[in-house]
C-alpha positions as CSV (number, residue, x, y, z in Angstrom):
1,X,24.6,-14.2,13.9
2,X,21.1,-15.3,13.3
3,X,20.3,-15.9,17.1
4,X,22.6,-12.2,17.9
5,X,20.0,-10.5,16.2
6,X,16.9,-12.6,17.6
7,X,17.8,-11.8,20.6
8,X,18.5,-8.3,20.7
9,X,15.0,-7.7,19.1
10,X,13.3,-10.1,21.7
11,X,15.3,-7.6,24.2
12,X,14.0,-4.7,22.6
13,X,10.7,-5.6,22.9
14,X,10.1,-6.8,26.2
15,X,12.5,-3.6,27.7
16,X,9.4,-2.0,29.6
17,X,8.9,-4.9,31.4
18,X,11.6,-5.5,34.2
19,X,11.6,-6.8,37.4
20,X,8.7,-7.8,38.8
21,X,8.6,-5.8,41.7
22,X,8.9,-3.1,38.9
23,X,5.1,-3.8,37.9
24,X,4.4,-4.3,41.2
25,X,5.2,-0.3,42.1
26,X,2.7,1.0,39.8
27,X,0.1,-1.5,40.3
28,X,-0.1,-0.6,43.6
29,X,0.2,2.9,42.8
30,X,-2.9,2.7,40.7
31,X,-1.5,3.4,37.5
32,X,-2.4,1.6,34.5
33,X,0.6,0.1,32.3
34,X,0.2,2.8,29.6
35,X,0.2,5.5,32.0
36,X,3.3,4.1,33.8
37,X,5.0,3.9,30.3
38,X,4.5,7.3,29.4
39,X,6.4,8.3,32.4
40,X,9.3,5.6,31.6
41,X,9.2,7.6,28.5
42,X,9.5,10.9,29.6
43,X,12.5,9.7,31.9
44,X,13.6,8.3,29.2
45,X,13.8,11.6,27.1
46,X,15.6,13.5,30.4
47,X,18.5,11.4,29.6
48,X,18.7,12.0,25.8
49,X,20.7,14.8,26.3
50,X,23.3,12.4,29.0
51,X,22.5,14.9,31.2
52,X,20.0,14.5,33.6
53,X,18.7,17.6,34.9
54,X,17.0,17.7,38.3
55,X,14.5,20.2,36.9
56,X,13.5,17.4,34.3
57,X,12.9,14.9,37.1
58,X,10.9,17.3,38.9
59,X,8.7,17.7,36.5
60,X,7.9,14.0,35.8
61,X,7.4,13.6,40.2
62,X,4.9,16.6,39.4
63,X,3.2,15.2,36.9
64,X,2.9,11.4,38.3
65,X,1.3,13.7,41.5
66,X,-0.9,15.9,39.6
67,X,-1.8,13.8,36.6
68,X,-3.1,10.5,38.7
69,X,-3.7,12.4,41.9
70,X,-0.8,10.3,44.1
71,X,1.2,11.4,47.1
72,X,4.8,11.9,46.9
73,X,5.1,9.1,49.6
74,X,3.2,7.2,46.4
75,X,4.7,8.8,43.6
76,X,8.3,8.1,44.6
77,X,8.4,4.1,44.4
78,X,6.9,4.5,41.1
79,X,9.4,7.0,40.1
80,X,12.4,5.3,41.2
81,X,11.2,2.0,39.1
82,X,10.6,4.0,36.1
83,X,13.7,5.8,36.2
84,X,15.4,2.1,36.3
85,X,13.8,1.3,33.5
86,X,14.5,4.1,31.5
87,X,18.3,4.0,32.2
88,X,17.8,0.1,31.2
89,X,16.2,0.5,28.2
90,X,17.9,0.0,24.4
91,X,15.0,1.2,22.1
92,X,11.8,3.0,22.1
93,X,9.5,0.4,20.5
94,X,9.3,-1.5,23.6
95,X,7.6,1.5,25.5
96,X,5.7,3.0,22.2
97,X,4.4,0.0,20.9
98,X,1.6,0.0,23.7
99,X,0.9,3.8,23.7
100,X,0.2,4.2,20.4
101,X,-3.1,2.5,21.1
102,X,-4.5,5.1,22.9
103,X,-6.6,7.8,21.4
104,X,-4.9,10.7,19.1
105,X,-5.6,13.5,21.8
106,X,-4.2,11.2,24.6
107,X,-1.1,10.9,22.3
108,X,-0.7,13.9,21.9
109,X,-1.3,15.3,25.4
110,X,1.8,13.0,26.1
111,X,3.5,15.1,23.6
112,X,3.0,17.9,25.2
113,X,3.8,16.4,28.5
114,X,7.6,15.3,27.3
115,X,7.9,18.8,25.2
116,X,7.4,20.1,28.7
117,X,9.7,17.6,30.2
118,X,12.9,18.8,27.0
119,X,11.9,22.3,28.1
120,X,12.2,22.0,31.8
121,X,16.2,22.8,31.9
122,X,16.0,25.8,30.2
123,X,17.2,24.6,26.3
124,X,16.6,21.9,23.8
125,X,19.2,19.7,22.9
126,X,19.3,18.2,19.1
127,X,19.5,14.3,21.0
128,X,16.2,15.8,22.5
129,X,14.3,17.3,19.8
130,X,15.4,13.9,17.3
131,X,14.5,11.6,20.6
132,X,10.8,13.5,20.6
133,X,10.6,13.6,16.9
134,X,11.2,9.5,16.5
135,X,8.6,8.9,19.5
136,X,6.3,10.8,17.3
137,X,6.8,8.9,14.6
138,X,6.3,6.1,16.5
139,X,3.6,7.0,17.9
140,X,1.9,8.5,14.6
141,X,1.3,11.9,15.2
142,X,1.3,14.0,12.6
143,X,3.7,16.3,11.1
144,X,2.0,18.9,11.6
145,X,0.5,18.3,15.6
146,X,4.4,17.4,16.2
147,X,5.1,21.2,15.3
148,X,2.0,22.6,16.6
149,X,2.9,20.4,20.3
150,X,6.1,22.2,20.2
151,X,5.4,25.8,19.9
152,X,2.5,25.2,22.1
153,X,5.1,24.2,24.9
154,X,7.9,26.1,24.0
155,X,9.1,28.6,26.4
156,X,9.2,32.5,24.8
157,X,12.7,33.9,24.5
């Protein structure tokens, strides 16, 4: 039972990391390891609702293009490997427990970025708003900033 739960934790926390080849795509893409986790993240939170929405992936190919000034022919290899890990993945620590080392307003640009990514089809679903509110958390942001982040983002009816 012991060793169950030692390994599932030992899982957990090494879920970002992969294959190799996966570190090799956004090496070579230029990216640095918290940048390329923020967008296994926001894949991440394009599945919470089981549905995932081609509007949603758009989105994080626009932002890897924008954001770090790649190609698409660049952006795509990176894409596909985070998307992998993001369907892989069992927890969140794994992929928060290295970005909640970067500054507060770099945190919570990201917030903004995957507020943008649960508004992209149209409507927020619960498993999305709890999935945003627990990276949050994890990544302590304030109350407060959390609500802020949202309105900021969210689309007028």
């Amino acid at each position: 039972m012991f060793n169950l739960l030692k390994n599932l934790l030992e899982k957990s926390n090494s879920d970002w990391q992969g294959s190799g080849n996966t570190h090799q795509q956004w090496r070579d893409a230029g990216l640095t390891e918290q940048q390329y986790l923020a967008v296994v993240l926001m894949l991440q939170l394009s599945h919470a609702d089981f549905s995932s929405e081609q509007q949603e992936h758009d989105l994080v190919m626009q932002y890897l293009q924008t954001e770090f000034s790649l190609t698409a022919q660049q952006a795509e290899p990176v894409f596909a490997a985070a998307l992998a890990q993001a369907k892989d993945a069992t927890c969140l620590h794994g992929f928060t427990s290295k970005l909640k080392d970067l500054p507060y307003a770099d945190r919570l640009a990201l917030l903004d970025q995957l507020w943008k990514v649960a508004f992209a089809d149209g409507e927020l679903e619960p498993n999305e708003e709890a999935m945003l509110r627990k990276i949050a958390d994890l990544l302590f942001i304030r109350h407060g900033d959390y609500i802020q982040s949202k309105l900021a983002v969210q689309p007028a009816n």
